[in-house]
Each structure stands twice: as C-alpha cells, then as structure tokens.
C-alpha positions in Angstrom: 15.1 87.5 191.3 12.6 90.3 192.9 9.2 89.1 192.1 7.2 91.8 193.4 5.1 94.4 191.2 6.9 97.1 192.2 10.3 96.4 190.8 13.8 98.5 191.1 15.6 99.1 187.9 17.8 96.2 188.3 15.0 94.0 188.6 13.5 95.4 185.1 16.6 94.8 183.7 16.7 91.4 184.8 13.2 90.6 183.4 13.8 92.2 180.1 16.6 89.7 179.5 13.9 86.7 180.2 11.4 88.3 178.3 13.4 89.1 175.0 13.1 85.0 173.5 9.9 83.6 173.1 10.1 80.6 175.5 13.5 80.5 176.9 15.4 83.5 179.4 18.4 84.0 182.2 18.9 87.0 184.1 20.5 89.0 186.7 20.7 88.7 190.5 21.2 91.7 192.8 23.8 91.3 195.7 22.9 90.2 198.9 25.4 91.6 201.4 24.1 89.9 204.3 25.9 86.7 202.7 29.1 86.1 200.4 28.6 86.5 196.8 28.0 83.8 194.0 31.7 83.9 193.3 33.7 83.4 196.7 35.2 80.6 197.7 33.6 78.4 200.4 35.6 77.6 203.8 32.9 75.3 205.4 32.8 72.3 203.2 32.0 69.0 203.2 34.6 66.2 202.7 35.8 66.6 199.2 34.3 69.7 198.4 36.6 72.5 198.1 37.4 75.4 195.7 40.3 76.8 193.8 42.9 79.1 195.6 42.3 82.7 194.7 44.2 84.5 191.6 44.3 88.8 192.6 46.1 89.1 189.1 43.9 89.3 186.1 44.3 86.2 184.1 44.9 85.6 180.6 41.4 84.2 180.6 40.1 87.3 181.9 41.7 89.5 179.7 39.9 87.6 176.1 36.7 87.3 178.2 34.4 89.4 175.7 32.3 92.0 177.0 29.1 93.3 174.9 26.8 96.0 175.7 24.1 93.2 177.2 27.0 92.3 179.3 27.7 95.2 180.5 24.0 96.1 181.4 24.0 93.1 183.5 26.7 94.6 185.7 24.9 97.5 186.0 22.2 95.7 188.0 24.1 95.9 190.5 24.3 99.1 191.8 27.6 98.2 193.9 29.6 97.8 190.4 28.6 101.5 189.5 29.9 102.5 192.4 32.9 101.0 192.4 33.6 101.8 188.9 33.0 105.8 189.9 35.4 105.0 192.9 38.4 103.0 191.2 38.3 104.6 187.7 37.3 108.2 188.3 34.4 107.7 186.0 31.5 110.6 186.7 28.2 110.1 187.5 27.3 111.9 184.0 29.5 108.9 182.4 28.0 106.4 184.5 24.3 107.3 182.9 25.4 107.5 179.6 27.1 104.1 179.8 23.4 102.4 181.3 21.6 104.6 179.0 23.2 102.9 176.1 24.0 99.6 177.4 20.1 99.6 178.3 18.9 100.7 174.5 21.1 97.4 173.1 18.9 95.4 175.0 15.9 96.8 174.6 16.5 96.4 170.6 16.9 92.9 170.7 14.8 90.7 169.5 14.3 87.4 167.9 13.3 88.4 164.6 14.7 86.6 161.1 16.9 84.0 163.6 18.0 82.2 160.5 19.3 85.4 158.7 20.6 86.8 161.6 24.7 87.7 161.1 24.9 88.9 164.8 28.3 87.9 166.4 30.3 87.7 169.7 33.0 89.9 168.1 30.6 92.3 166.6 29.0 92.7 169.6 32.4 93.0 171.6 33.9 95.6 169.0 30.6 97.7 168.7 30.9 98.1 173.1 34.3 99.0 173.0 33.8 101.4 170.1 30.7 102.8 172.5 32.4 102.5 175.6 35.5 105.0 174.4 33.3 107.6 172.9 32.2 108.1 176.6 35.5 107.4 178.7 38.2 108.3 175.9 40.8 104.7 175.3 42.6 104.3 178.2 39.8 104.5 180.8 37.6 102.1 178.7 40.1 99.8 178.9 40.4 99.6 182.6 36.3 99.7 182.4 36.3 96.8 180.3 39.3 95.2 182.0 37.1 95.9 185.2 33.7 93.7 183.4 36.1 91.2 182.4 37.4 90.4 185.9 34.1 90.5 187.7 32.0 88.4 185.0 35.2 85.9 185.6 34.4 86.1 189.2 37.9 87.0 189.8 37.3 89.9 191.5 35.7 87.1 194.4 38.9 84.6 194.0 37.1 82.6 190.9 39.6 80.6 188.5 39.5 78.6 186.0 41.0 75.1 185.8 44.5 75.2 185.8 45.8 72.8 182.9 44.1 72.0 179.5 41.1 69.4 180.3 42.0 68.7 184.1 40.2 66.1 186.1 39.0 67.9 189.4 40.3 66.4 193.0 37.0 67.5 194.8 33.3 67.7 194.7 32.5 70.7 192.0 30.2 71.4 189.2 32.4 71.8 185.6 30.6 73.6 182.4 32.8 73.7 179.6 30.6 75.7 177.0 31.8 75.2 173.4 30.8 71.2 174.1 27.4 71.8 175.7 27.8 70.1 178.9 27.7 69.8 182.5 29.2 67.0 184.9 28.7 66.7 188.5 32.1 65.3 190.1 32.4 63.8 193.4 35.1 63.6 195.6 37.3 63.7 192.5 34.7 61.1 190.6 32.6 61.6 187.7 29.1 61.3 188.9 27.2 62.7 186.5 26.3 64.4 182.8 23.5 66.8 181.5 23.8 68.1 177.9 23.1 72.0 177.9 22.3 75.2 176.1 24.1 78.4 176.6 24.2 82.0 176.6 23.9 83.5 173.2 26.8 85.3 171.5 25.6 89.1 173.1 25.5 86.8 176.3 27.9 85.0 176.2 28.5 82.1 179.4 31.0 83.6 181.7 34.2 82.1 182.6 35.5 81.1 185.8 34.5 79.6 189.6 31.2 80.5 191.1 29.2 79.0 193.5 25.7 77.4 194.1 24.1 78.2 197.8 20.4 77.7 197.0 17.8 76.0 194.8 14.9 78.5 194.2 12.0 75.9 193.5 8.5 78.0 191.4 10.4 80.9 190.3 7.4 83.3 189.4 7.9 85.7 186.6 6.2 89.5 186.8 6.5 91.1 183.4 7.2 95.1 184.7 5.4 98.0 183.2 7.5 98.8 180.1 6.5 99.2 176.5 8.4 96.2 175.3 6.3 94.4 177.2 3.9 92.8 174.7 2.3 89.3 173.6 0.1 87.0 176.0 1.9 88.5 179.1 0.8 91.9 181.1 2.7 94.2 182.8 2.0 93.6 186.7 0.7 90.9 186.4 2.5 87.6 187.6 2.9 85.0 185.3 2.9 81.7 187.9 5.6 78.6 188.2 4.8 76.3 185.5 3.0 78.3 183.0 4.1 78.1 179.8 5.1 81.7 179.2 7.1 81.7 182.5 10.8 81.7 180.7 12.3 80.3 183.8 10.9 76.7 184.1 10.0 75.1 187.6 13.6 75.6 189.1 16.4 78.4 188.8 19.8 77.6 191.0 22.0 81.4 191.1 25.3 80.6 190.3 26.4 84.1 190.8 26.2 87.7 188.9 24.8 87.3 186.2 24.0 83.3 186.1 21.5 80.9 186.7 21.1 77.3 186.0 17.4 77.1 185.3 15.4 74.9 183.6 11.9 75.5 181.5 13.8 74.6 177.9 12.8 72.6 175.2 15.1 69.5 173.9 15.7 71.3 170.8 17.2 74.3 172.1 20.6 72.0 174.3 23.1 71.7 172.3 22.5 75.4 171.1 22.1 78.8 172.1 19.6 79.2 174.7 19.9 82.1 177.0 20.8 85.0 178.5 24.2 84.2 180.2 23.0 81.2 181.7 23.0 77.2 181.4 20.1 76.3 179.9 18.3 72.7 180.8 15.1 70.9 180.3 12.5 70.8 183.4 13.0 67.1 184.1 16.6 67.7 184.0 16.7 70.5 186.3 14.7 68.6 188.9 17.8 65.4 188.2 20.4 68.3 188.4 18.7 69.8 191.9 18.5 66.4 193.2 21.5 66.0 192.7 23.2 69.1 193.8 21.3 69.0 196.9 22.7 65.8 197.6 26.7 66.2 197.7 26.0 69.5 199.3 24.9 67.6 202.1 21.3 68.7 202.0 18.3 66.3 202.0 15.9 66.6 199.1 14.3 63.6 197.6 12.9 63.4 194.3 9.6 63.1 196.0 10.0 67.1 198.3 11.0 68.2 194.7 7.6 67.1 193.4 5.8 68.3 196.0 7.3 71.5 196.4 6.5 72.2 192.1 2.9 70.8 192.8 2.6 73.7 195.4 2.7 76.3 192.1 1.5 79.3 193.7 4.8 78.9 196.8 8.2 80.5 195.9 10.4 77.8 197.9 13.9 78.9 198.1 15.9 76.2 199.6 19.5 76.9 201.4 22.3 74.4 200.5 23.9 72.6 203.4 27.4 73.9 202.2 28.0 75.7 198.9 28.9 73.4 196.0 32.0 75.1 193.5 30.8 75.6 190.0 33.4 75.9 187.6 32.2 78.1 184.2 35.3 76.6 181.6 36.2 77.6 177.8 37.8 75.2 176.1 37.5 74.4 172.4 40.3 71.9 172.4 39.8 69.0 175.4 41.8 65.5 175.4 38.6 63.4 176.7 38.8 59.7 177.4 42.1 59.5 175.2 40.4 61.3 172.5 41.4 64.6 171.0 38.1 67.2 170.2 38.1 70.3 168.9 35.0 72.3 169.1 33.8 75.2 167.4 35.1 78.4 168.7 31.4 79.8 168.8 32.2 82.9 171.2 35.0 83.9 168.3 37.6 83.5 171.6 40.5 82.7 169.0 41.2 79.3 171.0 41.4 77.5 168.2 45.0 78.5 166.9 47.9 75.7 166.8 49.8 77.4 169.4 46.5 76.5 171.9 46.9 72.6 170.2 50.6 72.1 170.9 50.1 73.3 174.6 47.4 70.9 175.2 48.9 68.5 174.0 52.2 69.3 175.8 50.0 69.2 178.9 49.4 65.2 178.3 53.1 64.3 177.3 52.6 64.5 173.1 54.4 66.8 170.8 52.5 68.0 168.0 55.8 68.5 165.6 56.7 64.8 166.7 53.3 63.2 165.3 53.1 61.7 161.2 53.0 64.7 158.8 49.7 62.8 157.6 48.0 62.9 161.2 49.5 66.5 161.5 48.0 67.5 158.2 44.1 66.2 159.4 44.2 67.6 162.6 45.4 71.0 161.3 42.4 71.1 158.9 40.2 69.5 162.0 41.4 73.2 163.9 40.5 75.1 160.9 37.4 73.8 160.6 36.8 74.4 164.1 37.6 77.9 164.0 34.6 79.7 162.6 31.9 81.3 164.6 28.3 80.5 165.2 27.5 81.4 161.5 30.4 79.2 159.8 32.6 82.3 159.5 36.2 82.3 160.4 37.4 83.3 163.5 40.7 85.5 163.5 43.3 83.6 166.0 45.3 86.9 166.7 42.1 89.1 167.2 41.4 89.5 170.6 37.7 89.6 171.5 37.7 93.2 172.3 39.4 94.0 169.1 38.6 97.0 166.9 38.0 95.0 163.9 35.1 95.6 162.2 32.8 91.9 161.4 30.5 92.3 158.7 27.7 92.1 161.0 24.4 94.3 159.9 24.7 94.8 163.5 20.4 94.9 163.6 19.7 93.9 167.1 18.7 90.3 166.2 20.2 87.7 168.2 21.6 84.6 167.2 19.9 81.5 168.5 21.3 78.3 165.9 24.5 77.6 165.2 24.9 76.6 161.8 27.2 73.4 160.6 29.4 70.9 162.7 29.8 71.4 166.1 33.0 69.9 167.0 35.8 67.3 165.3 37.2 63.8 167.0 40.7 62.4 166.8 42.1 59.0 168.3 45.5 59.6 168.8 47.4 56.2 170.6 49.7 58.9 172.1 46.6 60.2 174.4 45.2 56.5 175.3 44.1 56.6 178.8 44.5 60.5 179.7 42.3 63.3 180.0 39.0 64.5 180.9 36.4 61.6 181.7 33.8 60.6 179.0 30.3 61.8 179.8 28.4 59.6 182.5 24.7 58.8 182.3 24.4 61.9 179.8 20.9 63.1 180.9 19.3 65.1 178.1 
C-alpha cells in the first residue's frame, strides 16, 4: 500500500476499496519490478517448501473464475495490465479509459446501505461487466479481455495453479484457503499444522483462485483516506489514520499475497465465517498476529510473539518485514471436499455452478467411490444435500450450466449495495463408510 498524502491513481483506487465498509477493507498492491510478483513460484526454498509446476494453458478454473467491474478496477491498478492489454489485444487507449472510467464509477457506487435487503450477486455482477465490457470492445475482444482478468486474478499468468485433484493433501510446506468453507490451514512439510476460520471477499470481490505467494509481513499498516468526495464520516482526506485506530480498516497487520490480496487482520468475530472484504482473507487482530507468527516461522524467519508485540506497540513505525524464503499460498474453490472421511458440500456462494452431480461423481471417483454404486436411499439424501447447497449467498438457486460470465440476466436491482451476510445453512455433512480414512485433514487447533 502507498501511504503517502500524495497518492497515484492506483493508490486511490486501492483505498476506496478499504474505505467502502464501515470497519472492515482489502485492497490493491502496485507491482514492484525490482522483485518477482505475488504469484511466481519460488526457487529458493526451505526443506519442504515448494510450489506447484507452472500451467501456460488457461485452466478450466480460470475460465469460470468470475470477473466483475470491482474486479476489473483492481487490475487496473496496475498500470502494467493496461499496457499489456493495449499490447496483446489491440485495445486503444480511448477503450482503455472508457473501461477504468466505468469500472471506477461501480466502485465508487458501492456502499453498504440496506445489507439485509441487498439482492446483489456474483453472477449479476459478472453478467452486468461482461454486458459493459462488449459495448466497449464488441464480443470477441471482451472475451479475450475477460479471458485475460481471469488468468491474471488466477495468477496463472505467473505459473499459479490450483490443487490438482478434488480435496488433495499438500506434500510441502504451503498455505491452503478453500473459500466456500471459511478456512485457512498452515501445512508443514506435508503436515497439518495449523487452522484459522476466515472471512472472504464479498460477491463483487470475490477471493481469487489459484497459487500466490507470501514474501513479507507489513506490521502498523497506516491508512490515508485521499482527497475524494466519497470520502466522508470520522475520517479526512490527507490525513493519516494511524495503526490501531479503530477506523483504520486494515487491523495491526496486512501480509500481500499478491494482485489484488491481502491477508490482513482488524475484523470483528462476527464478520469470519462471512463476507468480509474486498478480495481478501479476512481475520481477527489476535489471529493475524498467530497467523504472522506462524508464517514467519516455516519461512525460516525469526519473529517471536514478543518482536510482534513490540513492533504494534511502536504505532506510529510502518515495519515491513521480508520473509526468509517465500511461503506458497494456495487460494482453492471447492464446494464439495471429502474431509477426514466425511463428505461436505458447501454453499456455492460465488454462484460458480460447482455444485452439479457431475462435480460429486468426480470427487468421489477421485477417492475410489462410485456415486451410481451407493444405496438409492443414501443417493437420494446426498442429491438433495447438493441442491440445497446450490443457491447463492441469498438462498437463491444457482444455475449448474451457467457459466459465471453468462449473459443471463439475475433478478438483481443491481443498486450498488454489496452483500455482506449470507443467509441460511452454510454447508451439509455426510458419513459415508466408503470414504473412512481419506481426504483432506480435519481442522487443527481452529483459531477463531
């Protein structure tokens, strides 16, 4: 984050997104070219730590990643993604303004308004850009625009991918996010170490998907609000808003993660579990401090519980604090997971279209079970389990065969309200005997 008074557009951008909820916010990062980006692979690692081999194809991940009109002012921060957009699609400069100018105004309408009435939705949001995005660059160049988003917010463009099998157990020392079930595990050397319940990006900011990496822990993050007429409340424009203050949206701690994610802290306990930011994994101050600890540790760099204290006692001193070696974090969506022998099904909040039999019988292929080969009884539940599962944020159901970039119409009033609760059950538990034994570990030590 730039914290100076005189900010860059990027920078405004950036602060916007942390200033549009009342005590919660996630943002942008511009590039640093002296270094590799929050996405790339790391070749000097401690034992255990290692990354996923690169994928140059775009994935079938990729290609349902959704892409709203936040999103896509996000990538805009960074001027390098303009450019390369001018260079690789043919796009004009003309285009390349009108695309920020209205990517830009759908931010600045946000707001948090009527939460509980709010209809907002990842699909509406994802149809409305696309609709947007090819009144500017006709179909077929939107497409490869969007295509384009897709692939850089999966950090594919970097060689980030996503696990390869339904629910798999990494090998190495990583940090794995799966989204729909709100959590966070720190693995080493191919163990579970530890568990932190989350909160993620809202629906118009939806988590990304895919391997980045953590390099730095950026201890007092200060916050100046920039000179802008949405800029309103107990906060002024220039004037910094320190480390610990209650209006500061980014808590005591922020870890990049890559463009345009952080893992920050300053939430309260009633927003994990829920939507909570912009893009970003949401956490508690005291667990961010555990989750830094921690981090700092099996990248090989020494911070005690103790330098963390002192370093958020010293309120008025930015600390940003280089990793030993880059730890792998691993952004995942899946709604269906075989954890600890137990099949879950969660809810399908980013309208993905995950929950679909066809996505059930291949995880449970993965493990050895076929679906058609279970009881007609314990077919029968599970089956209304996944429909259950497969509604969106607001209870609605989600279309399996709609892609999210569809141009289906939601009946969202589309009013620049964003959705912050999710309403009903959250996800659906089977015991199967077939699965005893397999899959992803159980949470450890859940910290919350």
């Amino acid at each position: 984050m730039i914290e100076s008074v005189s900010l860059p557009r990027q920078a405004k951008i950036l602060l916007l997104f942390l200033y549009i909820t009342t005590a919660i916010g996630c943002g942008t990062q511009t590039t640093n070219t002296n270094e590799p980006s929050g996405n790339l692979a790391v070749n000097t690692q401690p034992a255990g730590v290692n990354t996923s081999p690169a994928m140059p194809e775009m994935s079938e991940s990729s290609a349902s990643v959704p892409v709203t009109l936040p999103v896509m002012d996000a990538m805009f921060a960074d001027e390098a993604f303009a450019n390369e957009a001018k260079s690789s699609l043919q796009i004009t400069d003309q285009e390349i303004q009108r695309l920020k100018d209205i990517s830009r105004n759908a931010v600045l309408q946000l707001n948090d308004d009527g939460i509980e009435d709010d209809e907002r939705s990842t699909k509406s949001s994802s149809a409305d850009a696309k609709k947007k995005i090819e009144e500017v660059l006709g179909a077929d160049k939107a497409s490869k625009f969007i295509s384009m988003i897709q692939r850089k917010w999966n950090g594919q463009d970097e060689g980030g991918t996503t696990a390869s099998a339904p629910s798999s157990v990494p090998t190495d020392t990583r940090v794995v996010v799966n989204a729909p079930a709100y959590r966070m595990d720190i693995f080493k050397e191919g163990k579970l170490h530890k568990s932190y319940k989350i909160g993620i990006g809202y629906p118009e900011f939806p988590l990304p998907q895919g391997l980045r990496k953590a390099s730095s822990i950026i201890f007092n993050p200060t916050w100046t609000p920039p000179d802008e007429p949405w800029v309103k409340g107990k906060v002024q424009p220039g004037k910094k808003v320190e480390a610990g203050s209650k209006d500061n949206p980014l808590g005591p701690i922020k870890i990049p993660i890559g463009l345009p994610s952080l893992i920050h802290g300053g939430k309260a306990p009633a927003r994990l579990g829920t939507f909570a930011s912009h893009g970003c994994v949401g956490l508690t101050s005291p667990q961010i401090q555990d989750f830094a600890f921690e981090l700092a540790a099996i990248s090989g760099q020494n911070i005690s519980l103790a330098d963390i204290k002192g370093y958020e006692k010293a309120k008025t001193e930015t600390k940003d604090v280089k990793l030993a070696n880059a730890v792998p974090v691993e952004l995942r969506y899946e709604t269906i997971t075989v954890e600890d022998g137990v099949l879950k099904i969660y809810r399908d909040v980013y309208e993905r279209g995950t929950n679909s039999e066809d996505n059930l019988q291949r995880v449970l292929q993965s493990f050895g079970v076929s679906f058609d080969g279970m009881d007609q009884a314990q077919k029968e539940k599970i089956l209304a389990g996944l429909k259950q599962m497969a509604i969106d944020a607001q209870g609605d159901p989600v279309d399996s065969s709609a892609a999210a970039n569809s141009n289906s119409n939601s009946n969202s009033n589309n009013d620049g309200k964003v959705t912050r609760n999710i309403k009903g059950k959250k996800e659906i538990s089977f015991e199967l005997p077939q699965l005893k034994g397999k899959g992803y570990p159980a949470a450890v030590g859940m910290k919350m």
